[in-house]
N, C-alpha and C positions, 0 to 999 in steps of 0.2 A: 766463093773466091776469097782467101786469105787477105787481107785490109795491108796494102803496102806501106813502110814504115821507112825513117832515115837511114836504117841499118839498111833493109833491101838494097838501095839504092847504092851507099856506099860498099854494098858487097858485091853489086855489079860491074861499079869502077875498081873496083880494088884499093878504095882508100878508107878513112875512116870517117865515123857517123860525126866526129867532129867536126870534118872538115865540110860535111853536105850541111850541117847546122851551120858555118859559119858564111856557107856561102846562100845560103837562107837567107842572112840576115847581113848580108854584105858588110861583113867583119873582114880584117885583113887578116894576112895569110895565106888567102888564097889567090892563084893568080886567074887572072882573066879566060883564060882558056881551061882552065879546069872550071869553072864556076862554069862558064855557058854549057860545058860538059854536062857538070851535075841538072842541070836546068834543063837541059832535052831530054836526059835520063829519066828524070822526075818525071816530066811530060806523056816520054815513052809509057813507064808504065803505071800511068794513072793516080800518081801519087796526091789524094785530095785533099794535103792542105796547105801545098804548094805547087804552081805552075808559075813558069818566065810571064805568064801575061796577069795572073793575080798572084801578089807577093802575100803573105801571111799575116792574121791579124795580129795586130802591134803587141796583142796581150800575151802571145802562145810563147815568149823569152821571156816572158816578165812572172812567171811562174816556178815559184821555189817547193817541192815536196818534202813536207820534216817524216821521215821514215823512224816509226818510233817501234816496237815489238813486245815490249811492256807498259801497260795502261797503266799509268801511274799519277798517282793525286798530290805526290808529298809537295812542300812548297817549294822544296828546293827544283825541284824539275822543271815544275810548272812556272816559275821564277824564269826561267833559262829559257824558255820556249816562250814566255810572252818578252823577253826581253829581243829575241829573234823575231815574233812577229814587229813587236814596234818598231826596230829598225830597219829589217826592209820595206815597209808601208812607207817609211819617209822615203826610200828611192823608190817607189811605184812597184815594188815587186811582192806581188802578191804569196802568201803561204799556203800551202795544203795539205794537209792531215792523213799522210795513208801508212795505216796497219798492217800489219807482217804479227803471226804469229809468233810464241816465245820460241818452239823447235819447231824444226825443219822435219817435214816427214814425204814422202814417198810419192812422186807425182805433181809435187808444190811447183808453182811458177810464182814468180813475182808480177805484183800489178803491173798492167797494161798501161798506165801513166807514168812508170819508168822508163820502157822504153818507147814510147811509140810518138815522144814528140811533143806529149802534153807539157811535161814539165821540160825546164831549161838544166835540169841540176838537183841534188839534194842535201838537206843536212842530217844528218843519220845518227839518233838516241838510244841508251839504253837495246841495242841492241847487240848480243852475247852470245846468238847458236852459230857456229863454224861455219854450215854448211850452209844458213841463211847472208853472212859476212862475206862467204867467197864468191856468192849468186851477185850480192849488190858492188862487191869488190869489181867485177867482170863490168858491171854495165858502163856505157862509153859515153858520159855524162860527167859534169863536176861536179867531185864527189867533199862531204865536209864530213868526216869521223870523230863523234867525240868519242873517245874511248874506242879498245878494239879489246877483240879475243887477242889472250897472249900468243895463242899457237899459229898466230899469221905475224913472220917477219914484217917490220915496218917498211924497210924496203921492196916488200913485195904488194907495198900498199897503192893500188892508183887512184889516190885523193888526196886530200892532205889532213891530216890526224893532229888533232887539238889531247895533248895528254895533260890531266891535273898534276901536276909532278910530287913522289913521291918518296923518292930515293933518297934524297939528301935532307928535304925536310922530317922523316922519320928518323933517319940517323942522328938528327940535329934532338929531334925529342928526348927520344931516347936517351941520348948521352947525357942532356940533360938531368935525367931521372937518376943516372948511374952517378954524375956528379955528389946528386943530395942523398947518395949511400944507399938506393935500392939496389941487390943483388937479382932478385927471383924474378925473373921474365914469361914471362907466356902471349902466344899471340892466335890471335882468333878471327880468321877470313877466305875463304878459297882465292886460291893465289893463283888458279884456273883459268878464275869465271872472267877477270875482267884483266887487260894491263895494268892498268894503275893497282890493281891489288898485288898484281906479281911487285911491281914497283917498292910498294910499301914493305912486303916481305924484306924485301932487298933492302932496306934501309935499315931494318931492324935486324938482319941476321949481320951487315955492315958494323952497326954501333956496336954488339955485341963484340965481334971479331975485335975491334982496332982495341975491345977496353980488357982481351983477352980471356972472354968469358964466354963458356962454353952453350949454345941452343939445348935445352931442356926439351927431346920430341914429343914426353909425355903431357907438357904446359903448351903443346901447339897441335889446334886445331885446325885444318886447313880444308874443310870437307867444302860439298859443293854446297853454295848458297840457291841456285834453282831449287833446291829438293823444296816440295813443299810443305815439311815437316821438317823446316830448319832450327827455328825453334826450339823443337824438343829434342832436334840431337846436339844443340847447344848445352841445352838443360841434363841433357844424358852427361856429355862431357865433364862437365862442371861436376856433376852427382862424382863421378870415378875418380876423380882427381884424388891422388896418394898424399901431393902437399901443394898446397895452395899458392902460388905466384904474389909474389905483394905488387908486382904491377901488371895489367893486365892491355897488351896493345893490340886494340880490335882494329880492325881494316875499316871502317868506316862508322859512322853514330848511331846506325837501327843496328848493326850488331851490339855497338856498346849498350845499346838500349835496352836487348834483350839480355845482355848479361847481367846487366844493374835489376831487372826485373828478376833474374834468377835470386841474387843476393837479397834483393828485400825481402822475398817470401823466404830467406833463409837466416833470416836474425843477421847477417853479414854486412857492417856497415860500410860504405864507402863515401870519402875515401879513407876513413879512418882506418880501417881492417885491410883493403884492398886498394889499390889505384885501377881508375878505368880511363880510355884515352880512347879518342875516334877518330874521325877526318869529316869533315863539311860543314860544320859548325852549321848546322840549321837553326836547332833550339829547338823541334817542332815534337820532343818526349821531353816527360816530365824528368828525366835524367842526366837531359846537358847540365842543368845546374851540376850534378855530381860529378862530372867526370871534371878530371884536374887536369887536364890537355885536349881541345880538340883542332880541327885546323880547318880556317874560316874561309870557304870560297865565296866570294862574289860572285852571284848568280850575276848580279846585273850586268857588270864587267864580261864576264863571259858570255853572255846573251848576246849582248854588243857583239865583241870579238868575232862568234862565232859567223855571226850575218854580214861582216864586213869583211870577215875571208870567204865567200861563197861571192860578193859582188867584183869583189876582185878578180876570181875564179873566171865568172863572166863575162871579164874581159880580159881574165890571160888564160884561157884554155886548154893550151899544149905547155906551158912553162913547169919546172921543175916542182914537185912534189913537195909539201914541206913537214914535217914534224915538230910542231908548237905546245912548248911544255909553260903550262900556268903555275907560276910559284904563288903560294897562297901563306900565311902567316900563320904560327900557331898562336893560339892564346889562351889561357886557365881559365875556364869558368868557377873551378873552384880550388881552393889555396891547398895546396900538395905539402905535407908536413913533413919536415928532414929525416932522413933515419939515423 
């Protein structure tokens, strides 16, 4: 026999799994007569980790799952995620670790502690396949998004989406560069994989427009960064190139990392021959010193941030969705010379 769940329950009343979790935990909003509803209902059909005469252990809300899909080491992530567990351990809410592969493929479910009541809610990382986005999209849980696939309107989001803002700070770069007399642009990131990368496009095809100056298609790489042989179609790109960019604005710092490694092994200095520019200021390649723009997020800030929109969550359940864009500072690591 199939293990009953808050969903069953609520698909028997006709209401939603929030509303059988709130009256679990005798949150308002619900009223009295729905609640004793739910609680015979529960009852009826054997629901084991809730019945009106044993109420549920204090720990099963106090459970936040971080949904991450790419195992990843860099500081900057891992930064972000211990900044999330230390902040909910100070309010008693516990974190949990569960992996989702990088694509979705045929047959996939998602864990059974999404839906089944284990956890209260989740905050969802580095995760970028569609079809894994609309699965966790769907579930009836407070949901925390950093970062989304661009191909899901925001509006069509039921969580609330933490974006790095990208738009206005790339245009601000940008213009910048165009100020100290650079003409030749190129830019290098799939504007696909993630929002904040479409973002960043947009800021740079932005500064270009206002200073009248025409996108270069053959100076913009925009292929997919999942491929696992990115890398070398960086390195391809860079090889075909008819005339070289004097600034080069990569969507993030392991791209610009990898293009600064393209130019060392090619006699190409930078930033003296080239400019190179990223976005997260980690420092964690030997080539943030060279790049003469990157833009610094506070992992810790945003650690923070993210764990005290998820307690919030938990106590406003059904309220409006929000779209929280983080403005971060750009700063030179290294001195960018006039043309």
């Amino acid at each position: 026999m199939a293990k009953i769940t808050m969903q069953d329950i609520a698909d028997a009343l006709q209401t939603s799994r929030v509303t059988v979790w709130k009256a679990f935990n005798n949150r308002d909003g619900v009223s009295q007569e729905l609640r004793e509803q739910i609680l015979q209902k529960a009852k009826e059909m054997g629901y084991n980790k809730y019945t009106a005469d044993s109420p549920p252990a204090a720990s099963k809300h106090n459970i936040v799952s971080l949904v991450v899909s790419r195992p990843d080491t860099s500081i900057f992530w891992m930064n972000i995620i211990h900044q999330i567990a230390k902040e909910l351990s100070k309010n008693n809410i516990d974190l949990i670790y569960t992996y989702l592969p990088t694509f979705y493929s045929d047959g996939y479910t998602l864990p059974g502690s999404l839906s089944d009541g284990t956890t209260s809610g989740c905050i969802i990382l580095n995760v970028y396949d569609l079809q894994l986005t609309k699965m966790l999209n769907d579930l009836d849980i407070p949901k925390i998004f950093l970062d989304i696939v661009p191909a899901i309107p925001v509006w069509e989001i039921r969580g609330d989406l933490f974006l790095l803002e990208g738009a206005e700070t790339i245009r601000r770069l940008v213009s910048d560069f165009i100020e100290l007399g650079y003409r030749r642009f190129g830019f290098i990131g799939d504007i696909n994989y993630a929002k904040t990368n479409s973002l960043r496009y947009e800021g740079f095809i932005t500064a270009l427009s206002e200073h009248h100056m025409e996108i270069n298609p053959s100076c913009c790489m925009l292929l997919s960064q999942a491929n696992h042989h990115y890398e070398e179609d960086v390195f391809s790109f860079l090889d075909n190139l008819q005339t070289m960019p004097e600034v080069f604005i990569c969507v993030n710092d392991y791209v610009a990392h990898v293009v600064n490694t393209y130019f060392a092994s090619h006699g190409i200095s930078v930033p003296d021959d080239v400019i190179i520019t990223g976005y997260d200021g980690t420092a964690e390649h030997d080539s943030h010193s060279n790049m003469s723009a990157t833009v610094l997020v506070d992992t810790t800030v945003l650690g923070k941030r993210l764990a005290r929109q998820f307690i919030f969550r938990l106590e406003n359940p059904v309220g409006c969705h929000e779209v929280i864009y983080i403005i971060s500072n750009i700063i030179h690591p290294s001195p960018c010379p006039r043309r």
